[in-house]
C-alpha positions as CSV (number, residue, x, y, z in Angstrom):
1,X,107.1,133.5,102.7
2,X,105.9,135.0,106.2
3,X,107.0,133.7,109.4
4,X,105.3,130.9,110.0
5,X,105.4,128.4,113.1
6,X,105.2,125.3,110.8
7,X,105.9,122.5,112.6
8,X,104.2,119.6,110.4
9,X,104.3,119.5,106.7
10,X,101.9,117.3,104.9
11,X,102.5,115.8,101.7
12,X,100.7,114.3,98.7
13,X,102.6,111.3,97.1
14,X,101.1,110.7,93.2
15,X,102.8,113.6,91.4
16,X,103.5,115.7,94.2
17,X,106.4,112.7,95.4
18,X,106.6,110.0,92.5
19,X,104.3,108.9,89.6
20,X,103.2,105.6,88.0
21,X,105.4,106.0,85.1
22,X,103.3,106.6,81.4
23,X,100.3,106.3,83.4
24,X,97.0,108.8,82.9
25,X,95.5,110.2,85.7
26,X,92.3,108.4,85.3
27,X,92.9,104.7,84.9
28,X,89.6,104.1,83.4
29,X,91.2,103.8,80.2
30,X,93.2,100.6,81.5
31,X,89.7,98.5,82.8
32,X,89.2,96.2,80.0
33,X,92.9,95.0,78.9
34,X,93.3,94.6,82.9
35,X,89.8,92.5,83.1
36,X,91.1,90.8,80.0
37,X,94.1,89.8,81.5
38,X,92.2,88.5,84.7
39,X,90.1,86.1,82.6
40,X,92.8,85.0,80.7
41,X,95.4,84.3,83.8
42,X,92.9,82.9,85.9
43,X,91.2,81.4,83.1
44,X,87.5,82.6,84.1
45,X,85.8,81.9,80.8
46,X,83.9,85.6,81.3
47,X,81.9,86.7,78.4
48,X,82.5,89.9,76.7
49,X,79.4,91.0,78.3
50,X,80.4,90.2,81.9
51,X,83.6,91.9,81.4
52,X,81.9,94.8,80.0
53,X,79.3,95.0,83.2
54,X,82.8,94.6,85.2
55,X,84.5,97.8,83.5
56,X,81.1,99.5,84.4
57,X,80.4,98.4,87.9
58,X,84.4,99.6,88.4
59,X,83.8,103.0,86.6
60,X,80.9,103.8,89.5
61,X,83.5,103.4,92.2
62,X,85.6,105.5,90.0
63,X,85.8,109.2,91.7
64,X,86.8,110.5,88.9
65,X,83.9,109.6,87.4
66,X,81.4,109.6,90.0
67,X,82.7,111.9,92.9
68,X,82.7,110.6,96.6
69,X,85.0,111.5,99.8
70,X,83.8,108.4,101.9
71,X,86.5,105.8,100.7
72,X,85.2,102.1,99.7
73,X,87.5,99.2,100.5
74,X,89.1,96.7,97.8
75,X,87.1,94.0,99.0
76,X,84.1,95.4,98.6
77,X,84.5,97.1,95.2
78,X,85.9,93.5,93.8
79,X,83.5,91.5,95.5
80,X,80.9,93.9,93.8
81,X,82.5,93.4,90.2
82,X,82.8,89.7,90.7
83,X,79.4,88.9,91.8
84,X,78.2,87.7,88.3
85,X,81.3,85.8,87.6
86,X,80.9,82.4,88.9
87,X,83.9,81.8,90.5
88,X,85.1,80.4,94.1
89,X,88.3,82.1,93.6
90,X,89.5,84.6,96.2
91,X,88.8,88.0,95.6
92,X,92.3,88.8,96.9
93,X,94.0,86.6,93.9
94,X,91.7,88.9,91.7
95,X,92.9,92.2,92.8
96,X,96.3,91.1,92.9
97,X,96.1,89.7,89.3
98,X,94.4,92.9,88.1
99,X,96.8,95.6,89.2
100,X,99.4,93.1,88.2
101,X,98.5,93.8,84.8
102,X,99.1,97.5,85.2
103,X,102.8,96.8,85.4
104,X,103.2,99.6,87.1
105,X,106.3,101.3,87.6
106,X,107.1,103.5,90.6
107,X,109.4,107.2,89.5
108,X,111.1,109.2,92.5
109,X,111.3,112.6,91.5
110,X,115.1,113.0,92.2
111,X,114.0,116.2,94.9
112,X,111.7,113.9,97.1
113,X,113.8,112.5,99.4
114,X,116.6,115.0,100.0
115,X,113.9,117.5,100.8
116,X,112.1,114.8,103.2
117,X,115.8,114.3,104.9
118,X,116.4,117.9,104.6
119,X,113.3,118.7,106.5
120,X,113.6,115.9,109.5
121,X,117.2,117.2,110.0
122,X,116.0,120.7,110.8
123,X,113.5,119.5,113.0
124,X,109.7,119.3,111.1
125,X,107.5,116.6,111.3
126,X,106.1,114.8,107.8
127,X,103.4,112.8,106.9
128,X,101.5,111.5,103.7
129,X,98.3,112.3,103.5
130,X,97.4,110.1,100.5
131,X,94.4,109.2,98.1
132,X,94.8,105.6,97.5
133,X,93.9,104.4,93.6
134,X,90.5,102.9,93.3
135,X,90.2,99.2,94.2
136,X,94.0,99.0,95.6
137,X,94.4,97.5,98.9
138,X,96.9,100.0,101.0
139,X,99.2,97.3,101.9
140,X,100.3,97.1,97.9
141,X,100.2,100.9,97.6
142,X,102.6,101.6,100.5
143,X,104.7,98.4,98.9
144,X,104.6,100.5,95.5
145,X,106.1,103.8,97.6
146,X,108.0,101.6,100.2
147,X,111.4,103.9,99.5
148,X,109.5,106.8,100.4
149,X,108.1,105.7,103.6
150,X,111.3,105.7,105.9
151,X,111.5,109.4,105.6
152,X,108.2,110.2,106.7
153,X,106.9,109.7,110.9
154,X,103.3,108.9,109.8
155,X,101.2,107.6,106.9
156,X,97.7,107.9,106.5
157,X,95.7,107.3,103.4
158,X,91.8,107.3,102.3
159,X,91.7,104.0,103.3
160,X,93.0,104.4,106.8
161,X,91.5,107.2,107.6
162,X,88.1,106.3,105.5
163,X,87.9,109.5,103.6
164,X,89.7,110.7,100.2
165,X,90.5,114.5,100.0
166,X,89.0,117.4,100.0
167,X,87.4,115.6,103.0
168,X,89.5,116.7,106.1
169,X,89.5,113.8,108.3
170,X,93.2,112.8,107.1
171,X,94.2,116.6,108.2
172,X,92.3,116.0,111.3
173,X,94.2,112.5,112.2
174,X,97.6,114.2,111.4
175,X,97.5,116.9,113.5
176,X,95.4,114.4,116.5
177,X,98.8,112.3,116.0
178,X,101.2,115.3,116.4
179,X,99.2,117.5,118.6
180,X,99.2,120.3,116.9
181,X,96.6,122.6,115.7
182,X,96.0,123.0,111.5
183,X,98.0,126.7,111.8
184,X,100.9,124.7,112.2
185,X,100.7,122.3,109.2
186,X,101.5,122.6,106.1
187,X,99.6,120.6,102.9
188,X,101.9,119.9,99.6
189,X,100.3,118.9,97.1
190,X,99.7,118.6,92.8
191,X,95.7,118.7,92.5
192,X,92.5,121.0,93.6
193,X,91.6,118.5,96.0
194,X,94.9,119.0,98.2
195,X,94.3,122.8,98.5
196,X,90.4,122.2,99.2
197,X,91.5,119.7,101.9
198,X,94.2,122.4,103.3
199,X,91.5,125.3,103.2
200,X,88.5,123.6,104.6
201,X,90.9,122.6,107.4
202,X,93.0,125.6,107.5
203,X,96.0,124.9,107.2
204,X,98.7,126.4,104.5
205,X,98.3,125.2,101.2
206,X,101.2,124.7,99.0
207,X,100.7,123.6,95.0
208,X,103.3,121.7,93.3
209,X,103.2,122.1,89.5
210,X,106.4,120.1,88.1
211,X,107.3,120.6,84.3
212,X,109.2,117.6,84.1
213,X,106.7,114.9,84.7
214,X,106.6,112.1,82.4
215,X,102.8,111.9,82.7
216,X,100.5,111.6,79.5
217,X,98.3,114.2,80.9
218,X,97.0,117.5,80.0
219,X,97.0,119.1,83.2
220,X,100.5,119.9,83.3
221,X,100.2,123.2,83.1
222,X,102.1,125.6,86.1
223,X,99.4,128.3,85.9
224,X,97.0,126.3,87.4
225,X,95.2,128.4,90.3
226,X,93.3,126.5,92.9
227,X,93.0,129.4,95.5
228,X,96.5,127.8,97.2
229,X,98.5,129.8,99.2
230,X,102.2,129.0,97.7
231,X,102.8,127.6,94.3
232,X,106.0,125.8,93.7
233,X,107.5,124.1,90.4
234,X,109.8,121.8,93.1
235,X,110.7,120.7,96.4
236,X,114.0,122.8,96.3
237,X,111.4,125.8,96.8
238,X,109.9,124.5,99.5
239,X,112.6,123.8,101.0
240,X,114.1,127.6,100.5
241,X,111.0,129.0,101.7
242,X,111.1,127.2,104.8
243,X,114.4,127.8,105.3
244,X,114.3,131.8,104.7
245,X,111.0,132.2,107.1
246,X,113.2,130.9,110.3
C-alpha cells in the first residue's frame, strides 16, 4: 500500500466485525415463524391472512427486496404492519417480541478487537458506519454489538444519520465529527454497498472477504470485485498495510 495520510478508518460491523450466527443475509426467510411467534406470545388471535399481509407489508421495507438509501424508523415500519391487527398493544412490545424470536446470537471475529486496540494505540481514529437491520430500533442493535463499541470514538448508523449505504451522508457525518476531509478516511467493509459509499465519497475503499464465516450464504466467495481499492481476507492485513505505509 502507498503512503497514505489516513487518519480515520471507517468500519462496517455485519461481517466485516461480527455476524448474527447461522443467519442469512436476507432475513426475509425468518418473517412468518417470527409473526407466528408474535401472535402466539402476545396472544393476538391474527389470521393466517393478516400475518401473511404482515410478512408482505415487511418485505416492502425490505431493501433487499425493494432498494432505498433513505432509512425508515422501527416505529413506523411496525406501526405500518400492525395497522390491521386490532390491538392496543405497544408497538414497542411488538418489535421487541419479534426480534426476540430471532434468537440471535452475536460472533466476534477473534481479529476485531485487537486490530480496533491496535489501531487507537498508534494513533487513528475509528468509527462504524453501520446499516442497521430492517425494523430494528438502534438502541437493540448497539446492545447486540455493545463489546465492540468501547473500541470505537464514534458510531453512526442508517438510523442516525437517516440514510443506509451507498448513500454518503454517514461518510459525510464522520469526517464533520473528526474534521477531516474523505482523503483521509478509510471505509472497511464486506458488501458493494461499502465500496460504493467509499467511492462516491472518495475515500479509500477496503473489501473484507473472510473465508471462515459461519454464514449460510453464497456470497462467500474472496474474488468478489466491487471496484475497491484494497482487498483483504482479515484484519491482520489491514493492520500490516497500515503499519508498512508509515
Amino acid at each position: 500500500m502507498e503512503n497514505m495520510n489516513i487518519s480515520v478508518v471507517v468500519f462496517d460491523l455485519g461481517r466485516t466485525l461480527m455476524e448474527y450466527k447461522g443467519m442469512h443475509l436476507s432475513w426475509v426467510s425468518y418473517y412468518k415463524d417470527s409473526f407466528d411467534y408474535v401472535n402466539k406470545k402476545l396472544s393476538l388471535g391474527l389470521t393466517d391472512s393478516q400475518i401473511e399481509t404482515s410478512i408482505e407489508i415487511f418485505k416492502n421495507y425490505n431493501p433487499r427486496v425493494k432498494p432505498r438509501e433513505a432509512e425508515i424508523s422501527p416505529d413506523t415500519i411496525f406501526a405500518d404492519i400492525t395497522s390491521g391487527w386490532n390491538t392496543d398493544i405497544p408497538v414497542k412490545t411488538i418489535i421487541d417480541t419479534f426480534f426476540e424470536s430471532l434468537h440471535l446470537e452475536p460472533v466476534f471475529y477473534e481479529d476485531s478487537i485487537p486490530t480496533l486496540k491496535k489501531l487507537r494505540e498508534l494513533g487513528y481514529k475509528t468509527a462504524v458506519l453501520t446499516d442497521v437491520a430492517t425494523g430494528m430500533p438502534d438502541e437493540m442493535h448497539k446492545n447486540y454489538v455493545s463489546p465492540l463499541l468501547p473500541y470505537f470514538d464514534l458510531y453512526v448508523s442508517s438510523l442516525s444519520c437517516g440514510y443506509k449505504k451507498p448513500n454518503i451522508k454517514g461518510l459525510r457525518d464522520i469526517a464533520e465529527y473528526f474534521y477531516v476531509e474523505p482523503e483521509c478516511m478509510m471505509m472497511v467493509g464486506d458488501d458493494l454497498r461499502d465500496v460504493q459509499a467509499a467511492k462516491n465519497f472518495g475515500c479509500k475503499s477496503v473489501l473484507i472477504t473472510r473465508n471462515d464465516s459461519t454464514m449460510q450464504d453464497t456470497e462467500k466467495a474472496p474474488s468478489k470485485n466491487y471496484g475497491q481499492d484494497y482487498t483483504i481476507s482479515g484484519l491482520e492485513e489491514l493492520l500490516e498495510d497500515i503499519l508498512q505505509s508509515e
